[in-house]
C-alpha positions in Angstrom: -64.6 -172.3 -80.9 -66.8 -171.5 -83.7 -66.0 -172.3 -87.7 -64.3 -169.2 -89.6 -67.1 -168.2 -92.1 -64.4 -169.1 -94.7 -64.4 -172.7 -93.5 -68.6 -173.0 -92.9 -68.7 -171.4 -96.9 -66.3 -174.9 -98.0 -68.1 -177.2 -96.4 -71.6 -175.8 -98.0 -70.1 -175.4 -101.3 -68.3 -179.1 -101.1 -69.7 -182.2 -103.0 -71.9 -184.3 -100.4 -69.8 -186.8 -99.5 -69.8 -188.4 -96.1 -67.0 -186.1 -95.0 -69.0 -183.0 -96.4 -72.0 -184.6 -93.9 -69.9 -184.9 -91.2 -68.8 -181.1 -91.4 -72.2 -180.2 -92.3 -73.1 -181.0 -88.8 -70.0 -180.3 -86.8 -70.8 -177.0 -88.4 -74.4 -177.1 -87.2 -73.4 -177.9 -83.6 -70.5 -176.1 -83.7 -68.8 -179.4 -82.8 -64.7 -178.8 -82.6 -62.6 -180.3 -84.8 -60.3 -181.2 -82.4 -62.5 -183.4 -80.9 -63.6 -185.5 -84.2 -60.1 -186.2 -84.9 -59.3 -187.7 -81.3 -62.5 -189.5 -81.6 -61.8 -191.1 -84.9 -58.0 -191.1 -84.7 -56.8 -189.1 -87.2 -54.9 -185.2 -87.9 -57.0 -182.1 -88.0 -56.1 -182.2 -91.5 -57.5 -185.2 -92.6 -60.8 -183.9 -90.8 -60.8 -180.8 -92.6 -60.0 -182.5 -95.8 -62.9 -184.6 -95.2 -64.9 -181.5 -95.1 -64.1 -180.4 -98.0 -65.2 -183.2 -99.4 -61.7 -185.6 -99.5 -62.5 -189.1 -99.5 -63.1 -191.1 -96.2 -60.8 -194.0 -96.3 -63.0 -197.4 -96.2 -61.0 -197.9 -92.8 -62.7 -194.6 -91.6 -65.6 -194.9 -93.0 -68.0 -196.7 -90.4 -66.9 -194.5 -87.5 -67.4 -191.5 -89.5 -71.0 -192.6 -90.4 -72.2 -193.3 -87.0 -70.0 -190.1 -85.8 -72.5 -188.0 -88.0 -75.6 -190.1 -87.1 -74.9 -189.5 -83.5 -74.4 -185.7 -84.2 -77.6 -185.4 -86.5 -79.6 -187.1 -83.3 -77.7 -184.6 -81.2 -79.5 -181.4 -79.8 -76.0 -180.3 -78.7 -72.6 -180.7 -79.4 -71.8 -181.6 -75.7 -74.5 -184.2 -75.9 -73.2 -185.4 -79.1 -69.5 -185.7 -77.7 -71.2 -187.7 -74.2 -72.6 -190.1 -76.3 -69.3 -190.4 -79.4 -67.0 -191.1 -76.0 -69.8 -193.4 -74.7 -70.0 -195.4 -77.8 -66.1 -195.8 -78.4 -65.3 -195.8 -74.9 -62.9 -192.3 -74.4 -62.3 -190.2 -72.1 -64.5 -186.9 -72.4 -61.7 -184.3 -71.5 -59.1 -185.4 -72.5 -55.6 -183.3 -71.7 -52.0 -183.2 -73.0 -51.3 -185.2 -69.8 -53.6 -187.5 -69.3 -51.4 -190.2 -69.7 -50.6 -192.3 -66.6 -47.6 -193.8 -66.1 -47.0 -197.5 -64.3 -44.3 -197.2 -61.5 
């Protein structure tokens, strides 16, 4: 899904902060948003906050930074989400019901 020109207009006018970066190339890639937040654990929100250019919690902060350095070594956003779910070890499609159950 590609970024509204509203949202692709806030993240070039936002203060460069590492969250700025990080939309900066999700924009670039047209990397969804959905994905970054199940990739670094957090809401939607807090990803397009960070784009904006919210503050990166410290917690945060070294998965977001090697999040963006895998997407700015990326030539596409697939290949960027191979090697995110490579690196921290997630499944690449994940689905509402992908959970297993133990019986």
């Amino acid at each position: 899904m590609a970024y509204s020109e509203k949202l692709k207009q806030l993240v070039r006018d936002a203060p460069r902060t590492p969250g700025s970066t990080l939309g900066r190339w999700a924009v670039h890639l047209e990397f969804p948003v959905t994905k970054l937040a199940y990739a670094l654990g957090v809401t939607r929100q807090t990803v397009y906050n960070w784009f904006a250019g919210g503050e990166v919690f410290v917690a945060y902060q070294q998965r977001v930074d090697l999040m963006t350095s895998i997407m700015a070594t990326s030539s596409t956003a697939k290949e960027a989400w191979i090697r995110i779910c490579k690196v921290y070890n997630l499944n690449p499609s994940p689905t509402k019901n992908s959970k297993t159950t133990q019986t």
